[in-house]
C-alpha positions as CSV (number, residue, x, y, z in Angstrom):
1,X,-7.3,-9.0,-23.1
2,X,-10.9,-7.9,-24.2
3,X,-12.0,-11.1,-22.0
4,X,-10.5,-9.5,-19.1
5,X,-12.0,-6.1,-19.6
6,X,-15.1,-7.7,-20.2
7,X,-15.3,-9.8,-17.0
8,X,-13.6,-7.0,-14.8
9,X,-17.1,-4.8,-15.9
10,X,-19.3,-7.7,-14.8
11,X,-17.9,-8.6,-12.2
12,X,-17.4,-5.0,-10.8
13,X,-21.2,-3.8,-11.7
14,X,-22.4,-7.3,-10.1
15,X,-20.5,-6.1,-6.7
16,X,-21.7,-2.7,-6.7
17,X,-25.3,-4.1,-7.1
18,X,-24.8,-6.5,-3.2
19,X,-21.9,-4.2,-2.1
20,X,-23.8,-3.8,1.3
21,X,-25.4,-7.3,1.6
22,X,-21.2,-8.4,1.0
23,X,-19.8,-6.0,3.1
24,X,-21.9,-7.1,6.1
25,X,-20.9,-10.8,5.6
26,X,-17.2,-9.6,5.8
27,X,-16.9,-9.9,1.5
28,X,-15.0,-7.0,0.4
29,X,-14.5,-6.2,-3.4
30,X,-10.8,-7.1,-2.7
31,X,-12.0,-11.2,-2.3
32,X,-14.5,-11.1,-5.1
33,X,-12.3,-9.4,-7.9
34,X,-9.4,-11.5,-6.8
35,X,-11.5,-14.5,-7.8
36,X,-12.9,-13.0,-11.2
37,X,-9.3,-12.3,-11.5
38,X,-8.2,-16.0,-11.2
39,X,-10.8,-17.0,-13.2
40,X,-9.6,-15.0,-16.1
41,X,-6.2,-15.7,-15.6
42,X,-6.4,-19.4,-16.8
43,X,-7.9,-18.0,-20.0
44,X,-5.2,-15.3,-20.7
45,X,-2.7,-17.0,-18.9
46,X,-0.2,-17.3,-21.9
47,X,-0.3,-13.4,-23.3
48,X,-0.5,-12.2,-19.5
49,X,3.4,-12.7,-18.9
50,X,3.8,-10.7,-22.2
51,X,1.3,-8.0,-21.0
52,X,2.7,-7.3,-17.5
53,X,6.5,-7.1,-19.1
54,X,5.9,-4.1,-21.2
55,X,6.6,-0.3,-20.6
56,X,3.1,0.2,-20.4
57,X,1.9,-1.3,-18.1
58,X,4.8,-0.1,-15.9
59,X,4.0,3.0,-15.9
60,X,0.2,2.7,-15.1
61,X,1.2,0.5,-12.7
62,X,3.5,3.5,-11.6
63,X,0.8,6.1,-11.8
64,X,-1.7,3.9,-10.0
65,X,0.9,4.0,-7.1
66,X,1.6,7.8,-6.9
67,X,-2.2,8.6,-7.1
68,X,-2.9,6.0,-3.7
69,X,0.3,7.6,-2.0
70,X,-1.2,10.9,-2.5
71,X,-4.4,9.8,-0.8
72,X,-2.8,7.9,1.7
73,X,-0.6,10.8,2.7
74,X,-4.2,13.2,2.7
75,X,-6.1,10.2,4.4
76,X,-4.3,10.5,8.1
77,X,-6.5,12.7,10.5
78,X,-5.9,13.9,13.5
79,X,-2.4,15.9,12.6
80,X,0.6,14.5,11.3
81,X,0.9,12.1,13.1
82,X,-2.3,10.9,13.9
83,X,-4.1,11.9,17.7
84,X,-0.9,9.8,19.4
85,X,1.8,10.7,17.4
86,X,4.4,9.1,19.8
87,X,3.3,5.7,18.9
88,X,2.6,6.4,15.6
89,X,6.1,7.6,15.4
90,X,7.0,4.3,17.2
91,X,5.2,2.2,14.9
92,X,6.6,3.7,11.5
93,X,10.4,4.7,12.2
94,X,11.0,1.5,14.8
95,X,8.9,-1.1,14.3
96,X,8.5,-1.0,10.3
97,X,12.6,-0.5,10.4
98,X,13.2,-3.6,12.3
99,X,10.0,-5.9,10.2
100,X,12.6,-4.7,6.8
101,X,15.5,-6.1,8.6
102,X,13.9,-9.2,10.1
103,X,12.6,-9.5,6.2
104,X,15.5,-9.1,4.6
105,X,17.5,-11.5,7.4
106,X,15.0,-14.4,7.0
107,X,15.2,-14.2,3.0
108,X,19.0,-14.3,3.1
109,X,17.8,-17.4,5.4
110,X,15.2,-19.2,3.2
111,X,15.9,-17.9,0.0
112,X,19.8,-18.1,-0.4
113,X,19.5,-18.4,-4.6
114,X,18.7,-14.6,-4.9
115,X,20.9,-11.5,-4.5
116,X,20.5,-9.0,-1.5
117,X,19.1,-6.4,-3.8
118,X,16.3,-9.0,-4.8
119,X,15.6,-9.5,-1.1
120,X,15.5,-6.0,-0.4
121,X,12.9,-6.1,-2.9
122,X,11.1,-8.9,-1.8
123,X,11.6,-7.3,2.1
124,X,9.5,-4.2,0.6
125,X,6.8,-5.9,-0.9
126,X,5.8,-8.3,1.9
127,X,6.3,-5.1,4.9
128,X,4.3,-2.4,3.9
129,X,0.4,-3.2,5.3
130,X,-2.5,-1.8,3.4
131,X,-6.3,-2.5,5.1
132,X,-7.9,-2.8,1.7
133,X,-8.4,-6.7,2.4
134,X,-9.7,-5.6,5.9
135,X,-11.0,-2.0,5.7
136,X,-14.0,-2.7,8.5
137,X,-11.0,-3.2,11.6
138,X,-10.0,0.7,10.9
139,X,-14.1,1.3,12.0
140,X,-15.1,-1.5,14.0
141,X,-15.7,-0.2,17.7
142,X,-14.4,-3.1,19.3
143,X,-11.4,-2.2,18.4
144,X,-9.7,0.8,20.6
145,X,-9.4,4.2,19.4
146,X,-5.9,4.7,19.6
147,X,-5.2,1.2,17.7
148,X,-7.3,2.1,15.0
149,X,-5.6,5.6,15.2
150,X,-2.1,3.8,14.6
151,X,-3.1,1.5,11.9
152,X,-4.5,3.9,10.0
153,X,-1.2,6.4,10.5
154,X,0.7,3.3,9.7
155,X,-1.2,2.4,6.1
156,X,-1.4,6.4,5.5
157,X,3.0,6.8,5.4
158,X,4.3,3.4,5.5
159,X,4.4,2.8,1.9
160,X,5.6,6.6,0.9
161,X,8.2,5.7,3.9
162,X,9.6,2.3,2.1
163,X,9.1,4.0,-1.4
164,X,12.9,5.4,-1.8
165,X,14.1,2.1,-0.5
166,X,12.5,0.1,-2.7
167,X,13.8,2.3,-5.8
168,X,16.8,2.0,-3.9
169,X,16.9,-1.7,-4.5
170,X,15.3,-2.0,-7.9
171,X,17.9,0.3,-9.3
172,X,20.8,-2.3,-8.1
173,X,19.1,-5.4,-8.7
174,X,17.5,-4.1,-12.1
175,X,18.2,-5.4,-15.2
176,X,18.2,-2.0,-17.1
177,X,20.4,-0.4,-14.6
178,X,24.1,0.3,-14.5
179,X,24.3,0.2,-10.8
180,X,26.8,-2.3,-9.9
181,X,27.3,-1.4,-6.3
182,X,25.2,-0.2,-3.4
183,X,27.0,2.6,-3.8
184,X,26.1,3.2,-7.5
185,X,22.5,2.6,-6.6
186,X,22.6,4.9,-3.5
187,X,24.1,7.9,-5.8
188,X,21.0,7.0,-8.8
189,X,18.3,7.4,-5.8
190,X,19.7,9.6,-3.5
191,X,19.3,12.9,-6.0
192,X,15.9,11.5,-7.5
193,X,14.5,11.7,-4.0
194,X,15.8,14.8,-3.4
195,X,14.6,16.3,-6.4
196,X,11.1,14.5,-5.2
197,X,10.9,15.8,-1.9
198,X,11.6,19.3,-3.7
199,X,8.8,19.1,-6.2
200,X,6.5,17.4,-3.6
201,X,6.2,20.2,-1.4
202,X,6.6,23.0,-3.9
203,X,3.3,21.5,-6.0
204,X,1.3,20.1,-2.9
205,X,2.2,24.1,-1.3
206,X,1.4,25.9,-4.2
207,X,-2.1,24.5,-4.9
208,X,-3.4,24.1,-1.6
209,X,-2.4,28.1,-1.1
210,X,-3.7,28.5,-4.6
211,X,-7.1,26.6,-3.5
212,X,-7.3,28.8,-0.5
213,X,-7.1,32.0,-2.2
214,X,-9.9,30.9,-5.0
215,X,-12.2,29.5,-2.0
216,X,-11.9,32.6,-0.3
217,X,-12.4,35.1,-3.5
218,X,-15.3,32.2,-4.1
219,X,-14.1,31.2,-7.4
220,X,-14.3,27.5,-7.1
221,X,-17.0,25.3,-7.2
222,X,-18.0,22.2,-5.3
223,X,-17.2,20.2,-8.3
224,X,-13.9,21.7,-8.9
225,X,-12.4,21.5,-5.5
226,X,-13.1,17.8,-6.3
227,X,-11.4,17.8,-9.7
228,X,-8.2,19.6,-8.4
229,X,-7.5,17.1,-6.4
230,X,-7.6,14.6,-9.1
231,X,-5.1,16.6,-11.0
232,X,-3.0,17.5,-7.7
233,X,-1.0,14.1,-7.7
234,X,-0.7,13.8,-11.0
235,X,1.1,17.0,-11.5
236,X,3.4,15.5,-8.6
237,X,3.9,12.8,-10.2
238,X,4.8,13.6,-14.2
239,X,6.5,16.8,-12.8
240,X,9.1,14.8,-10.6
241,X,9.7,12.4,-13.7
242,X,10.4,15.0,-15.8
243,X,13.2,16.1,-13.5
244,X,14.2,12.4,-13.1
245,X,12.8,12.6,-9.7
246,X,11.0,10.1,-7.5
247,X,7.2,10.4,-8.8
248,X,6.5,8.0,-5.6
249,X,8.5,10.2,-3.3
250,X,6.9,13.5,-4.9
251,X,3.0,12.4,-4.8
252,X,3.5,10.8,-1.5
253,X,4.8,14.3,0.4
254,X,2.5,16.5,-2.3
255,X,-0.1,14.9,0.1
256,X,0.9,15.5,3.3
257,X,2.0,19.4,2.7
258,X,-1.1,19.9,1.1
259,X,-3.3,18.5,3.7
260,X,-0.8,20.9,6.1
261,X,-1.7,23.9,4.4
262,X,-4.9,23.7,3.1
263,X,-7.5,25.8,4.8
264,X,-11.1,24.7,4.3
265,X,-14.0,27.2,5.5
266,X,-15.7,24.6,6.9
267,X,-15.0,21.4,9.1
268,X,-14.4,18.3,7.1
269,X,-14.7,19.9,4.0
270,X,-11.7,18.7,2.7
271,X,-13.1,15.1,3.5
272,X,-15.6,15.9,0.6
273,X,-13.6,17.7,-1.7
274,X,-11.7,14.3,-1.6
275,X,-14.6,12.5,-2.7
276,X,-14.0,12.1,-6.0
277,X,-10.0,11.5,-6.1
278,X,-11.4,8.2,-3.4
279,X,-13.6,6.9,-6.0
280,X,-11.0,7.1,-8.3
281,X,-8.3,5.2,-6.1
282,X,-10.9,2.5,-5.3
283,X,-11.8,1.9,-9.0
284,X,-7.4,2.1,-9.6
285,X,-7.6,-0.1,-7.2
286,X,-10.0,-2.6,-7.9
287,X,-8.0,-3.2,-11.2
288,X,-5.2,-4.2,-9.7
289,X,-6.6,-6.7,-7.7
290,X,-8.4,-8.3,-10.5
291,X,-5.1,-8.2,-12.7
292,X,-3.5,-9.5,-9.4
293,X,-5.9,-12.5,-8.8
294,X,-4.7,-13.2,-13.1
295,X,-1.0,-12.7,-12.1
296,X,-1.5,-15.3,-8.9
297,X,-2.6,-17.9,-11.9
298,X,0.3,-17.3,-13.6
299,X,2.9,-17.0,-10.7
300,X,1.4,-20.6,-9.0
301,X,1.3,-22.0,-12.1
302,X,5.3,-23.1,-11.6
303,X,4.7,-24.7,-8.0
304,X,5.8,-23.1,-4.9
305,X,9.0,-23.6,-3.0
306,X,9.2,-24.5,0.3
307,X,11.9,-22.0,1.9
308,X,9.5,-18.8,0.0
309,X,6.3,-20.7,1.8
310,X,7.8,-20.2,4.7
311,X,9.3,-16.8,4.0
312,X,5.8,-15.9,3.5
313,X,3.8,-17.1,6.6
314,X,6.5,-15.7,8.8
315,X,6.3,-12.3,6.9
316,X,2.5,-12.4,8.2
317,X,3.2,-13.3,11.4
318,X,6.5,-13.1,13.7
319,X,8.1,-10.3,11.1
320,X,5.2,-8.3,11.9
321,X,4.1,-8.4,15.5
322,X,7.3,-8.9,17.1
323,X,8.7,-5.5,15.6
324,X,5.7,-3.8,16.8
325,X,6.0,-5.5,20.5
326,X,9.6,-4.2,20.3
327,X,8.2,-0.7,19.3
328,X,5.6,-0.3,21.7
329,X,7.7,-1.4,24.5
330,X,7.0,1.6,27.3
331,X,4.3,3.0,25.5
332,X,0.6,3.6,27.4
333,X,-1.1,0.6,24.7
334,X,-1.4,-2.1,26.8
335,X,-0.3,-5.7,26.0
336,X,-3.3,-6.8,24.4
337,X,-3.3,-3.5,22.4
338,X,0.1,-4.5,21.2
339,X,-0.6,-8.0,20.0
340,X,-3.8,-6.3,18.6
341,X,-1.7,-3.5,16.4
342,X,1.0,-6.2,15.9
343,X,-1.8,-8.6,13.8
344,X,-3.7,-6.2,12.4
345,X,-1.1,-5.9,9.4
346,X,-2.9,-7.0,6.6
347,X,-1.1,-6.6,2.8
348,X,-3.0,-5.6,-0.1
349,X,-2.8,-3.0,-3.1
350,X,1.1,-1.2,-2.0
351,X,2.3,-4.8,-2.1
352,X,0.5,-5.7,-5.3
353,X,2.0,-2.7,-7.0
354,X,5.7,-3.3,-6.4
355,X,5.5,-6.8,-6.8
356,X,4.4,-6.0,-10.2
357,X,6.8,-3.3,-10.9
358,X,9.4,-5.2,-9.7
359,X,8.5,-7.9,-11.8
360,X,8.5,-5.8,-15.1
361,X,12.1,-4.6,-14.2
362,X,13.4,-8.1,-13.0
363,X,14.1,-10.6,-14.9
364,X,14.7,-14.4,-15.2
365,X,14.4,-16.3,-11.6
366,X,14.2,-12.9,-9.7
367,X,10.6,-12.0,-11.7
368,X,9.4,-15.2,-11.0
369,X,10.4,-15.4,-6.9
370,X,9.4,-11.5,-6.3
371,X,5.8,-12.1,-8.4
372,X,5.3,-15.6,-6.3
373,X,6.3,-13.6,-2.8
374,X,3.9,-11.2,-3.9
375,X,0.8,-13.3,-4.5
376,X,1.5,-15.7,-1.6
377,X,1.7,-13.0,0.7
378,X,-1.2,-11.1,-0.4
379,X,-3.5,-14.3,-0.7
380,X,-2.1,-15.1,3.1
381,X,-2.9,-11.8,4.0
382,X,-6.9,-12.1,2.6
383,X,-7.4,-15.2,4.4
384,X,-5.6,-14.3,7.5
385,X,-6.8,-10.6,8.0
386,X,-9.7,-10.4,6.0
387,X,-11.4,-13.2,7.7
388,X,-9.2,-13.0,10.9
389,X,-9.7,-9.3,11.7
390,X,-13.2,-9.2,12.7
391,X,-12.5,-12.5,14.7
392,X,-9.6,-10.7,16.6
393,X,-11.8,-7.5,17.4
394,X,-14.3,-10.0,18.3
395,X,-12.0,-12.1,21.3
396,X,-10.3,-8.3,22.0
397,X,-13.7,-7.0,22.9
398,X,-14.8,-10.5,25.0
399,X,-12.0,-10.0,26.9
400,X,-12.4,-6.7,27.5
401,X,-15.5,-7.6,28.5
402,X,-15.2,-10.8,31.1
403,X,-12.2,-8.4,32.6
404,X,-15.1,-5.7,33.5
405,X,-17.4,-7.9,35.0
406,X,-14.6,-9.9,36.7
């Protein structure tokens, strides 16, 4: 693997040296470490499998998670729930709700040789949306305020939201597990996200009252607020394990009851105490999609079934916007907004992470069909969004446009 590490340094150091010239062609580091990534993967293509199914990289695979829930769940401004939270409320507890089911539905459909459990699975993987392959639509103008106010409420919770469900389902469907039943799975998950949600908030109170007392006794430094916050979801994390808790669960609502009750002495200083903990999600980050675009090598390299093609495309598309329509129905966004918040649902780094957890647990046929969901929905989702996004705000705004001077 010291190829790999070698040609993720390049390739990451060439990126940071055009980032902006990139960025303002619509090339994100996503696109260009997913390609290093493929590159590599046809090199280390036989010892990957071995790599990936190892405790190890489970649990940085894990950790990578709880650390981007956390600054998901601190990333949402506005309140809560965002400056609207009735359709952010919409969006999450109706729309995502009904995409799960729709998922879940067409895989029983498409994919009849897998087990519910591995559906469910497959259902949480290919939901969740993440704007990493299409982080410009959350600041292009064009698009409306309150869309870009949804989306980004949307990416903030949804994966801490789908987090205990997909536990939920990897603890029946798992190899390791002695879940037989729903049932037996529901009574494994139910008390680790409990004993999350408990740790969560206790942690994510404790230091953000903790932090408030030091800024005001001017104790900390501008260095150190940014280090806590490193340490923050971390503690979350190892201390709901240690508990046999939900570290997903417990990072994920660390975040939002810190961000509740931490008191800054100046505007948007939290914004820059989280400075640091961003950088650090973006590098986690970029190593998952390079080990993804290595894992795509390997998941393609058995051909791709027809019924999980089509899975796939309609997981981009029709399990996606029609939910929202459904959601939004009654709501002040107006159709075009809809339609707009219903394709702006790109997939990116929650996806990548419980594909790959997923596959480390699974085994067999399941592995294979959740890793190959995974990359197929995630490479739709780069070409479709990443390239599609800007077109959409583009025909949006022309629209809004010819309406005015009509």
């Amino acid at each position: 693997m010291l190829i790999g590490v070698i040609a993720f340094a390049i390739v990451l150091a060439a990126w940071s040296l055009c980032a902006r010239r990139l960025e303002l062609r619509q090339v994100g580091a996503p696109l260009v470490l997913v390609l290093a990534g493929v590159a590599v993967g046809f090199v280390v293509s036989d010892e990957l499998n071995a790599t990936l199914n190892t405790e190890v990289a489970q649990r940085m695979a894990e950790v990578i998670l709880a650390i981007l829930l956390f600054v998901d769940a601190t990333d949402v401004r506005g309140g809560l729930f965002g400056r609207d939270p009735r359709s952010a409320i919409r969006v999450l507890f109706v729309a995502m709700p009904l995409a799960l089911a729709a998922g879940v539905g067409l895989g029983l459909w498409l994919l009849p040789g897998l087990s519910w459990a591995v559906v469910l699975i497959i259902a949480c993987v290919v939901v969740p949306v993440d704007f990493a392959p299409a982080s410009s639509a959350l600041r292009d103008p064009r698009i409306p305020e309150r869309v870009r106010d949804a989306l980004n409420v949307e990416a903030g919770y949804n994966d801490g939201i789908v987090s205990p469900l997909f536990i939920f389902a990897l603890v029946l469907a798992g190899d390791h597990s002695h879940a037989s039943t729903p049932l037996d799975a529901l009574a494994s998950a139910f008390p680790q996200a409990v004993k999350a949600v408990i740790v969560g908030l206790a942690i994510g109170a404790v230091v953000a009252w903790a932090s408030n007392a030091a800024e005001h006794r001017n104790l900390m430094t501008a260095q150190s607020k940014r280090v806590i916050l490193v340490a923050v979801p971390l503690l979350a994390y190892t201390g709901s394990i240690a508990i046999q808790g939900n570290g997903f669960v417990s990072a994920f609502v660390c975040g939002i009851a810190y961000v509740a009750l931490r008191k800054t002495a100046e505007p948007g200083a939290l914004r820059a105490d989280l400075e640091l903990l961003d950088d650090i999600s973006f590098l986690l980050t970029a190593i998952m999609w390079f080990v993804f675009g290595a894992a795509a090598v390997l998941a393609l390299s058995g051909g791709v079934p027809l019924g999980l093609a089509v899975f796939c495309l309609l997981a981009l598309t029709v399990v996606r916007m029609v939910p929202v329509l459904i959601a939004l129905l009654g709501s002040q966004f107006s159709w075009r907004e809809r339609a707009l918040v219903g394709w702006l649902g790109p997939r990116g780094t929650t996806s990548i992470v419980f594909g790959l957890l997923a596959f480390n647990v699974l085994s067999d046929q399941a592995e294979v069909d959740v890793l190959l969901a995974t990359v197929l929905t995630v490479l739709g989702s780069v070409v479709l969004h990443g390239l599609g996004a800007p077109a959409a705000a583009n025909v949006f705004a022309r629209r809004g446009a010819n309406k005015l001077t009509g």
